[in-house]
PDB file as gemmi writes it, atoms N, CA and C in Angstrom:
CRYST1    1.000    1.000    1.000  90.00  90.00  90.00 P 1                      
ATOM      1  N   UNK A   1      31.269 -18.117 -11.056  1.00  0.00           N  
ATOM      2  CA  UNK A   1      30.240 -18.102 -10.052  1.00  0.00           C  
ATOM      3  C   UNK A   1      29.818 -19.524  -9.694  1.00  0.00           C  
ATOM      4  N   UNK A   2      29.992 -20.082 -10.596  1.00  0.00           N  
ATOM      5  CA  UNK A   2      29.329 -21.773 -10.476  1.00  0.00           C  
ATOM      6  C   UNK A   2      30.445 -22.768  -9.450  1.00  0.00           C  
ATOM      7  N   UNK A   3      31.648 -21.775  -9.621  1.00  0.00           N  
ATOM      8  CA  UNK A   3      32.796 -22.353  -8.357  1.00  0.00           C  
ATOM      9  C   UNK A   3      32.573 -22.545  -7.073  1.00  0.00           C  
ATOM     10  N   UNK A   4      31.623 -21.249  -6.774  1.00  0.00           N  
ATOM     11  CA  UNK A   4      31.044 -21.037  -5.545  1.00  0.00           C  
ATOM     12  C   UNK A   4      30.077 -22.315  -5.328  1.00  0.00           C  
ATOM     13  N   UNK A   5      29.350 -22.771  -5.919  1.00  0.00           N  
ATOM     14  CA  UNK A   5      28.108 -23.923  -5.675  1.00  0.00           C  
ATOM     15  C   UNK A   5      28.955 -25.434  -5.321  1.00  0.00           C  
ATOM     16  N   UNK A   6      28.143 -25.875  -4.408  1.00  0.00           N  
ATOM     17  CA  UNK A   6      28.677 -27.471  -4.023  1.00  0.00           C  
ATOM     18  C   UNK A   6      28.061 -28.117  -5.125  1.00  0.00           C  
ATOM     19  N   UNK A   7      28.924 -29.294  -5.060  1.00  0.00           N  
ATOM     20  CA  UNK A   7      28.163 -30.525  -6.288  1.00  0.00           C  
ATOM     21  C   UNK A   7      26.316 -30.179  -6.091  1.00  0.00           C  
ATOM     22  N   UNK A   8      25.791 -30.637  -4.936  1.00  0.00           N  
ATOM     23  CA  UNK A   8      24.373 -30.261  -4.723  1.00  0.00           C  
ATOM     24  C   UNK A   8      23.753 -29.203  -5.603  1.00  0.00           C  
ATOM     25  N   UNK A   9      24.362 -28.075  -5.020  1.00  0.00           N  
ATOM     26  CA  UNK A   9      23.956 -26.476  -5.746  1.00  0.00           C  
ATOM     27  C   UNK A   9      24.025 -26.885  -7.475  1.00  0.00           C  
ATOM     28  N   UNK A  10      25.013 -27.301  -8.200  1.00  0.00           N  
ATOM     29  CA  UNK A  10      25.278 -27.473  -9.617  1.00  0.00           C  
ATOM     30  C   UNK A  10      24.063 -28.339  -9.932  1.00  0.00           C  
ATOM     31  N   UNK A  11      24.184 -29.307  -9.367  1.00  0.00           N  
ATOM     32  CA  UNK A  11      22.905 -30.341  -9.905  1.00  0.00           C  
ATOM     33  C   UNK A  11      21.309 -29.630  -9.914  1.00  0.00           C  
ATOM     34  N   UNK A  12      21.404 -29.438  -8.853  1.00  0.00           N  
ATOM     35  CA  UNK A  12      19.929 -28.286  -8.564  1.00  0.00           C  
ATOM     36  C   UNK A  12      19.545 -27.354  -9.352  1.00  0.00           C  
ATOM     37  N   UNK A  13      20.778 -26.557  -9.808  1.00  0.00           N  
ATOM     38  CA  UNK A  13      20.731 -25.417 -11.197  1.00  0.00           C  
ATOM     39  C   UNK A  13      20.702 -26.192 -12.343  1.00  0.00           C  
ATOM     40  N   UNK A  14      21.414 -27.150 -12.368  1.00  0.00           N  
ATOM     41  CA  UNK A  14      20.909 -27.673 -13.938  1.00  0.00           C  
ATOM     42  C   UNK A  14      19.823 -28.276 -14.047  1.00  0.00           C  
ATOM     43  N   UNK A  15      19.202 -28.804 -12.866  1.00  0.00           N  
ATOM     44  CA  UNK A  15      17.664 -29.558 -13.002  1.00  0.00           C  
ATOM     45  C   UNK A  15      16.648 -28.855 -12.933  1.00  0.00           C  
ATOM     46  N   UNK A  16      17.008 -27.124 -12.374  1.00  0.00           N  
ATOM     47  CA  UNK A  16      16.331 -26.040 -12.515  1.00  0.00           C  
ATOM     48  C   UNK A  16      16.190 -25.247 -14.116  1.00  0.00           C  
ATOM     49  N   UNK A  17      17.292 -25.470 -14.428  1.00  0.00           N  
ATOM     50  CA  UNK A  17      17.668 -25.120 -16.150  1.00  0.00           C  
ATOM     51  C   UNK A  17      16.757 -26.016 -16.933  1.00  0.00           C  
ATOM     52  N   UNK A  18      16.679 -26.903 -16.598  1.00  0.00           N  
ATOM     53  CA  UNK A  18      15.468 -27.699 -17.436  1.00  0.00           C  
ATOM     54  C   UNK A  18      14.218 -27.755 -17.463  1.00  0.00           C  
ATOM     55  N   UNK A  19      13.648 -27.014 -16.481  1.00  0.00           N  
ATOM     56  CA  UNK A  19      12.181 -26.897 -16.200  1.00  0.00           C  
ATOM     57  C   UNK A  19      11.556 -26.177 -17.502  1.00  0.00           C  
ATOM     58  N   UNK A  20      10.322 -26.074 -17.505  1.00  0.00           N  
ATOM     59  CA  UNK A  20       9.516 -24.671 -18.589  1.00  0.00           C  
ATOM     60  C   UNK A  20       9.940 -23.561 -17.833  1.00  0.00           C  
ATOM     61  N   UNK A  21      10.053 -22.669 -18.758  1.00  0.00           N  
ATOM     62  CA  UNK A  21      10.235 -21.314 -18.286  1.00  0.00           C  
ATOM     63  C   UNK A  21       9.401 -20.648 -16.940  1.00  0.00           C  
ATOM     64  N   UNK A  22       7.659 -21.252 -17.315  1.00  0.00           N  
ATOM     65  CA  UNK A  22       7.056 -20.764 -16.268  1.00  0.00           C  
ATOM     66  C   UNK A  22       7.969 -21.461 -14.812  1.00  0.00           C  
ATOM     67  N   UNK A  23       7.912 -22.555 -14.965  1.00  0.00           N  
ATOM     68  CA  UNK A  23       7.946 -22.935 -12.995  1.00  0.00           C  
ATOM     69  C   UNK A  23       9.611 -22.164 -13.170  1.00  0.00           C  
ATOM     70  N   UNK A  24      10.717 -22.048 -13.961  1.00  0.00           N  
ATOM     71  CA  UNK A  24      11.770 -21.328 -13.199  1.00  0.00           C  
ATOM     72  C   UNK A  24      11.516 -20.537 -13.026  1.00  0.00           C  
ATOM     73  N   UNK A  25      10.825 -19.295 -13.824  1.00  0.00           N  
ATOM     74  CA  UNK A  25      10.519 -18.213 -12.944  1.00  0.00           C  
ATOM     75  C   UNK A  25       9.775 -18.223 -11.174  1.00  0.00           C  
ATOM     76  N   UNK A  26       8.636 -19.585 -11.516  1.00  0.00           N  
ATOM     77  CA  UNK A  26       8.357 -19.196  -9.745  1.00  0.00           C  
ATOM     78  C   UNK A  26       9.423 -19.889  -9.201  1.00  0.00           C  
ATOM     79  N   UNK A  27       9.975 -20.697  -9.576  1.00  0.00           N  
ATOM     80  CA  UNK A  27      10.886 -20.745  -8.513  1.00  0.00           C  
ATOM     81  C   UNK A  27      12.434 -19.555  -8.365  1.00  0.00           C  
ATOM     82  N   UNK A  28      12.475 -19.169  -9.490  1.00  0.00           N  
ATOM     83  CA  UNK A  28      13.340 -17.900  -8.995  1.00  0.00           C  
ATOM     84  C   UNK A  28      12.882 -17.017  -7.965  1.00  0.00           C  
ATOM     85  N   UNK A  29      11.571 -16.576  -8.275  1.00  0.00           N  
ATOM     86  CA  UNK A  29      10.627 -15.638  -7.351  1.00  0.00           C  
ATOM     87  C   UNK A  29      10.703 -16.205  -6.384  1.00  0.00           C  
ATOM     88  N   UNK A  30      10.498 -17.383  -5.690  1.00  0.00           N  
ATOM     89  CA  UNK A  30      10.758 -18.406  -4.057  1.00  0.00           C  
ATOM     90  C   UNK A  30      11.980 -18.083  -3.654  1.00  0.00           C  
ATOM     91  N   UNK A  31      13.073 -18.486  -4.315  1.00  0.00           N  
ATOM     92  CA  UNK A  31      14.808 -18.534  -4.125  1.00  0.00           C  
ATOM     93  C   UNK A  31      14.714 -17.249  -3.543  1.00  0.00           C  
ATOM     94  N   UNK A  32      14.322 -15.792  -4.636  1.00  0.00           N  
ATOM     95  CA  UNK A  32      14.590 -14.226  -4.318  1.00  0.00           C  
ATOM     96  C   UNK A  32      13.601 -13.866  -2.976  1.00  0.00           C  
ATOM     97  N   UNK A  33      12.454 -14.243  -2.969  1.00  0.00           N  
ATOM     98  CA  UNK A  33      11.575 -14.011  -1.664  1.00  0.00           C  
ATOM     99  C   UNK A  33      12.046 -14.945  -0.113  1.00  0.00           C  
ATOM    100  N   UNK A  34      13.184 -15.898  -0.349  1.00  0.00           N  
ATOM    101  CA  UNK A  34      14.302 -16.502   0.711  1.00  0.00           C  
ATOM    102  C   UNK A  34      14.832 -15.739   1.038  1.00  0.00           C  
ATOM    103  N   UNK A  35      15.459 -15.131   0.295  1.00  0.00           N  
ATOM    104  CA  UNK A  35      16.619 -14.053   0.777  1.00  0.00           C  
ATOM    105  C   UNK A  35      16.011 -12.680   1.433  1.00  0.00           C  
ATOM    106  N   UNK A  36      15.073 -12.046   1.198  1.00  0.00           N  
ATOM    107  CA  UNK A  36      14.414 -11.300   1.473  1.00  0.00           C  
ATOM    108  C   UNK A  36      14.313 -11.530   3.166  1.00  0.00           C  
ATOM    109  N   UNK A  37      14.160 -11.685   4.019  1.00  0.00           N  
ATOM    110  CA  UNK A  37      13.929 -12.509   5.017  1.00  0.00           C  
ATOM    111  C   UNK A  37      12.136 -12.463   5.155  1.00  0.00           C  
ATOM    112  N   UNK A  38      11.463 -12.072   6.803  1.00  0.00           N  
ATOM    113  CA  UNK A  38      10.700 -11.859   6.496  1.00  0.00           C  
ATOM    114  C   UNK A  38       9.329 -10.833   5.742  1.00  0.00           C  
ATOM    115  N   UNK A  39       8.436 -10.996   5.617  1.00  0.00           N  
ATOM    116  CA  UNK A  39       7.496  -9.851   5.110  1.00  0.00           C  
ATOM    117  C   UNK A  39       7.654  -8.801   6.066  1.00  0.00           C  
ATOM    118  N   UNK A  40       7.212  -7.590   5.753  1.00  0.00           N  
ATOM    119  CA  UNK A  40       6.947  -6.285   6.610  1.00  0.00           C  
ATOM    120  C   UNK A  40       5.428  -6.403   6.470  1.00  0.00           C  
ATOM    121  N   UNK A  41       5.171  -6.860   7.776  1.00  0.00           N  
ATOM    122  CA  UNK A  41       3.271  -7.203   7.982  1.00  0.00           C  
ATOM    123  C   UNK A  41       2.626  -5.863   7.934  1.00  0.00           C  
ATOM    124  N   UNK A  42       3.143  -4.799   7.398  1.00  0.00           N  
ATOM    125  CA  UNK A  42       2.583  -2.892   7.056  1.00  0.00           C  
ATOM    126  C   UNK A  42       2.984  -2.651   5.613  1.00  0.00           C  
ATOM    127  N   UNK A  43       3.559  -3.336   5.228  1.00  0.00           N  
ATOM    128  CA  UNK A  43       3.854  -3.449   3.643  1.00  0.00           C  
ATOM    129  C   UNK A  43       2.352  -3.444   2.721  1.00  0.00           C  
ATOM    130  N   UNK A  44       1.462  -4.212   2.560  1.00  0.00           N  
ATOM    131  CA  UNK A  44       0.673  -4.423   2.086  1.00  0.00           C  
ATOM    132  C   UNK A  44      -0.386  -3.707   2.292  1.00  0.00           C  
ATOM    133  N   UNK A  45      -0.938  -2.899   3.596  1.00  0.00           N  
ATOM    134  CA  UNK A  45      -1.354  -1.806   3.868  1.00  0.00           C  
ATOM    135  C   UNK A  45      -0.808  -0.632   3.111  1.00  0.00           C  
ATOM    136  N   UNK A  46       0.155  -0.395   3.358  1.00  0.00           N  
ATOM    137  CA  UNK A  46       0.709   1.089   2.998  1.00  0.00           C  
ATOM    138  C   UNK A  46       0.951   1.218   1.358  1.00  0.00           C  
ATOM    139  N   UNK A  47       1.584   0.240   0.947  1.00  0.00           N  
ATOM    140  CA  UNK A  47       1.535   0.047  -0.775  1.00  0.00           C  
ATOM    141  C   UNK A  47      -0.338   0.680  -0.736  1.00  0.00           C  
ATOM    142  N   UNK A  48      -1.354  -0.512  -0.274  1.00  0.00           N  
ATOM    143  CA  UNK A  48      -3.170  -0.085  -0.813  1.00  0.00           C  
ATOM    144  C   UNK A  48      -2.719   1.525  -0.808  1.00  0.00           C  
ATOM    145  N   UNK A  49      -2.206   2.172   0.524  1.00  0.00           N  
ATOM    146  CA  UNK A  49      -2.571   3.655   0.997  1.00  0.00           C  
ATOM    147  C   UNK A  49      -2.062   4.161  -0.221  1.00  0.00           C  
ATOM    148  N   UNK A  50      -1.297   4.084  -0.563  1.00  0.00           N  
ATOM    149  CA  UNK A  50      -0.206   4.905  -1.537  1.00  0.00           C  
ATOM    150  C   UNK A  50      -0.794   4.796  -2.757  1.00  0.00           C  
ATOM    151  N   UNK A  51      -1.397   3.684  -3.388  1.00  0.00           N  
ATOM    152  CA  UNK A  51      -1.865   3.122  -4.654  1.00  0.00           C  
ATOM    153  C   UNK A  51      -3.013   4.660  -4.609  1.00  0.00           C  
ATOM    154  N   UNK A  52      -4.243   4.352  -3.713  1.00  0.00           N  
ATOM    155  CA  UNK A  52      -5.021   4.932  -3.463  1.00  0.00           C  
ATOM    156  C   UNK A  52      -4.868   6.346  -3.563  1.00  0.00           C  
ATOM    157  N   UNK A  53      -4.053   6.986  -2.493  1.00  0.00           N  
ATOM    158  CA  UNK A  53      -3.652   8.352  -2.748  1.00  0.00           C  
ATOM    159  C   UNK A  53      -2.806   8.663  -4.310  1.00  0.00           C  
ATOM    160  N   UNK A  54      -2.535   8.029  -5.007  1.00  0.00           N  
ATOM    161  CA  UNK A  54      -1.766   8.596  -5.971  1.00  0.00           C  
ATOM    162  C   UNK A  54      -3.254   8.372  -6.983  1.00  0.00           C  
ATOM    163  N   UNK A  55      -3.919   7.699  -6.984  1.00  0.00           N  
ATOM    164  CA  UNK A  55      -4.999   7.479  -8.021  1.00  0.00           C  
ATOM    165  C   UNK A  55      -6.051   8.439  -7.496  1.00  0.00           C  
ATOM    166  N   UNK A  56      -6.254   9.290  -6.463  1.00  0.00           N  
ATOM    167  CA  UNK A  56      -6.803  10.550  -6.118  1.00  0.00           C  
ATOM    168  C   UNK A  56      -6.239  11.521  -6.837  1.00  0.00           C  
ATOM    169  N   UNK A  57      -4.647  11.569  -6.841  1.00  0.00           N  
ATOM    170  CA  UNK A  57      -3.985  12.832  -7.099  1.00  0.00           C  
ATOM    171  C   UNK A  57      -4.271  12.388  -9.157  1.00  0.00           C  
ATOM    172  N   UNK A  58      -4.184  11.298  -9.485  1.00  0.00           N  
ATOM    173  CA  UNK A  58      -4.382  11.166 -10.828  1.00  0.00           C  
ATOM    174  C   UNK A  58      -5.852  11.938 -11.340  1.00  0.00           C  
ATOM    175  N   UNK A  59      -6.908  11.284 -10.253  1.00  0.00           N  
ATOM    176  CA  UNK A  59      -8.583  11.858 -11.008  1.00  0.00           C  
ATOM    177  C   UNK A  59      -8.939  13.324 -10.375  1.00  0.00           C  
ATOM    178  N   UNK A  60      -8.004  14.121  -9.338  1.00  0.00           N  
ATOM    179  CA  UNK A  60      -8.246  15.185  -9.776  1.00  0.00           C  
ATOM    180  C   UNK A  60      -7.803  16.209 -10.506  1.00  0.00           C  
ATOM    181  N   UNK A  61      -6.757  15.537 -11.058  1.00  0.00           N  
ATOM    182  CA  UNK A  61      -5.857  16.452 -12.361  1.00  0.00           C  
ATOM    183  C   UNK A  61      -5.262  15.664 -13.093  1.00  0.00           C  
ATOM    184  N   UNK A  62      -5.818  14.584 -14.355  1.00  0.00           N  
ATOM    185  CA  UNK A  62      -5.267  13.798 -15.193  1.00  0.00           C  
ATOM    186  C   UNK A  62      -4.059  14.391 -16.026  1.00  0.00           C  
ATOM    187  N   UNK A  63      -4.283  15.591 -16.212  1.00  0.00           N  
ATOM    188  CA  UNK A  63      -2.994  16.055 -16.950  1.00  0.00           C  
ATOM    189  C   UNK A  63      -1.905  16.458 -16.527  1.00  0.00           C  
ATOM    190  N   UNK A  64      -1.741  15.859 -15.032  1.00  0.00           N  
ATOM    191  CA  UNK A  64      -0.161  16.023 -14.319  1.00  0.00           C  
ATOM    192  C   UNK A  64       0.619  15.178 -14.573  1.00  0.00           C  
ATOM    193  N   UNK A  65       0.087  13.675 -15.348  1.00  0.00           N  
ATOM    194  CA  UNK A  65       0.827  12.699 -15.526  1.00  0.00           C  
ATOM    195  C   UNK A  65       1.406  12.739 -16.432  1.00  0.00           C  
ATOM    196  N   UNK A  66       2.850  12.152 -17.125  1.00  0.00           N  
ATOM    197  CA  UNK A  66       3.676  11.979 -17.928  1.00  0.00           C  
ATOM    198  C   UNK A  66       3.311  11.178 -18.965  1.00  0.00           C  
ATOM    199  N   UNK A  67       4.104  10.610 -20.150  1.00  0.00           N  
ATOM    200  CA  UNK A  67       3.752   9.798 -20.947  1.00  0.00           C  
ATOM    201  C   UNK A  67       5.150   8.870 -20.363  1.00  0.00           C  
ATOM    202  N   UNK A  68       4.612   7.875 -20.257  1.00  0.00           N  
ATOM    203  CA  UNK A  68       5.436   6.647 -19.652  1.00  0.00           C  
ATOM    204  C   UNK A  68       7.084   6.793 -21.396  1.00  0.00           C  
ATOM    205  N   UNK A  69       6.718   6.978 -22.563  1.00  0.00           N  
ATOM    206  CA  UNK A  69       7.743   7.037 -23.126  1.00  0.00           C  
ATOM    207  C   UNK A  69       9.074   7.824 -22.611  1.00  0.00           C  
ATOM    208  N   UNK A  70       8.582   9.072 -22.414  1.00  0.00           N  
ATOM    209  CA  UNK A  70       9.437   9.977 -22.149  1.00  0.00           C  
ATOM    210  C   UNK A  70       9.778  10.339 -20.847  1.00  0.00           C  
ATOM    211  N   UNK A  71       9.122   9.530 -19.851  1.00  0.00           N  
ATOM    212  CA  UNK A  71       9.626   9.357 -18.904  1.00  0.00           C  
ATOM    213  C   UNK A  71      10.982   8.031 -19.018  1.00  0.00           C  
ATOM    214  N   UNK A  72      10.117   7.143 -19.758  1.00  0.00           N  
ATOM    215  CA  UNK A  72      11.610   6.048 -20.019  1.00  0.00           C  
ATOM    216  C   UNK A  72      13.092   6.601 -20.146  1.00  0.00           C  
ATOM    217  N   UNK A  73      12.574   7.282 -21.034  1.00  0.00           N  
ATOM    218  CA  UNK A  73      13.861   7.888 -21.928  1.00  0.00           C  
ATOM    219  C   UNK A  73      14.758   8.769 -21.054  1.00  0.00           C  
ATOM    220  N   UNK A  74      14.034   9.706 -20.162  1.00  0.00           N  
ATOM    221  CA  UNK A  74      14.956  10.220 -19.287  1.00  0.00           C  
ATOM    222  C   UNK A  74      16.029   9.753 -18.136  1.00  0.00           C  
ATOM    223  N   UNK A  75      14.888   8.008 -17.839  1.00  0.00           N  
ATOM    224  CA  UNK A  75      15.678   7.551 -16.977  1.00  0.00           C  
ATOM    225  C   UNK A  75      16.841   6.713 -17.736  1.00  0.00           C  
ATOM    226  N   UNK A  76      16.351   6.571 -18.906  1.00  0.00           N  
ATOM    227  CA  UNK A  76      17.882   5.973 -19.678  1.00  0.00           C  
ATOM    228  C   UNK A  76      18.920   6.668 -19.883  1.00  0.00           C  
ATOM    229  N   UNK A  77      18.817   8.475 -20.460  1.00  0.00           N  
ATOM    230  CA  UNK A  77      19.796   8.988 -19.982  1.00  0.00           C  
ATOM    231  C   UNK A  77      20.190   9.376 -19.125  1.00  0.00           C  
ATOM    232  N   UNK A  78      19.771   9.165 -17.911  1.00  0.00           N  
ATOM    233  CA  UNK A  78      20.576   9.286 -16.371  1.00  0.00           C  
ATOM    234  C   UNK A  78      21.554   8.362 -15.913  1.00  0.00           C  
ATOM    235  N   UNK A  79      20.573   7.387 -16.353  1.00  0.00           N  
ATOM    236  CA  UNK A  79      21.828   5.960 -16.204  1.00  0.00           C  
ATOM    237  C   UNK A  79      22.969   5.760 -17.137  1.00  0.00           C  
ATOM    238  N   UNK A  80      22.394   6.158 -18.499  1.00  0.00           N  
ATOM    239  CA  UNK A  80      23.710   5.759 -19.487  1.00  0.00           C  
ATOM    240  C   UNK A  80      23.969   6.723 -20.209  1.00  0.00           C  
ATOM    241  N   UNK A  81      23.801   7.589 -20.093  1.00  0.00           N  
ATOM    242  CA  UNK A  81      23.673   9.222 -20.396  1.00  0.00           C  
ATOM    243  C   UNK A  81      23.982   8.862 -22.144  1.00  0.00           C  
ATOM    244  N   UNK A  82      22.663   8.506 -22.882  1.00  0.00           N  
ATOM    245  CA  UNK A  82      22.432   8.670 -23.793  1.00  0.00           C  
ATOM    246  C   UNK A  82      21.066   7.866 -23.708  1.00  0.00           C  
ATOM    247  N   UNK A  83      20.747   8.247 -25.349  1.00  0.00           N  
ATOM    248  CA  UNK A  83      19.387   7.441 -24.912  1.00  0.00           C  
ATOM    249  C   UNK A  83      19.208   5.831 -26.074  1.00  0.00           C  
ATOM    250  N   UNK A  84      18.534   5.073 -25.031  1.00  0.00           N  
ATOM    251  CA  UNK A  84      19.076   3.666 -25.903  1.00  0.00           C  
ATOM    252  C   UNK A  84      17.271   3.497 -26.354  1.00  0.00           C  
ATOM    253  N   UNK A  85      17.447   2.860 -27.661  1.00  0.00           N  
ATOM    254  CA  UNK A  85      16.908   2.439 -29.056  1.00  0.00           C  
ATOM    255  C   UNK A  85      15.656   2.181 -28.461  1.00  0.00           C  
ATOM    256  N   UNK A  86      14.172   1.627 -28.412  1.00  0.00           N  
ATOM    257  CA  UNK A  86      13.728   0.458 -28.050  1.00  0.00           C  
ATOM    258  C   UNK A  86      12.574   0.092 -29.114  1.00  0.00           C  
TER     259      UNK A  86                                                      
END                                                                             
């Protein structure tokens, strides 16, 4: 993969490789939000709407929700059709 990068690109990743962990992560998060192109200016609305309506459907019947374990677990055996350790 590193074949693909110009001299530039190599130098940039290794001077990126050296940072603290925190700033590579934001700068991974910058690099990945590049590619993304732009925002969906209804994105941030509709996520609130959705947050909102699902935390209605939570406080008027708390016991519809799952236990986040065993929800894990199912989606691990869907994907790897067994279930992995954690």
């Amino acid at each position: 993969m590193l074949d693909d990068m110009s001299n530039q690109g190599q130098e940039l990743l290794s001077a990126a490789l050296s940072l603290p962990e925190i700033e590579r992560a934001v700068l991974a998060r910058e690099l990945i939000a590049s590619l993304d192109g732009p925002p969906d200016a209804d994105a941030e609305e509709a996520w609130a709407l959705e947050i909102q309506r699902r935390l209605e459907l939570h406080e008027k019947d708390p016991s519809r929700g799952e236990d986040w374990e065993k929800v894990k677990r199912r989606i691990e055996q869907k994907l790897w059709g067994k279930q992995i350790e954690s």
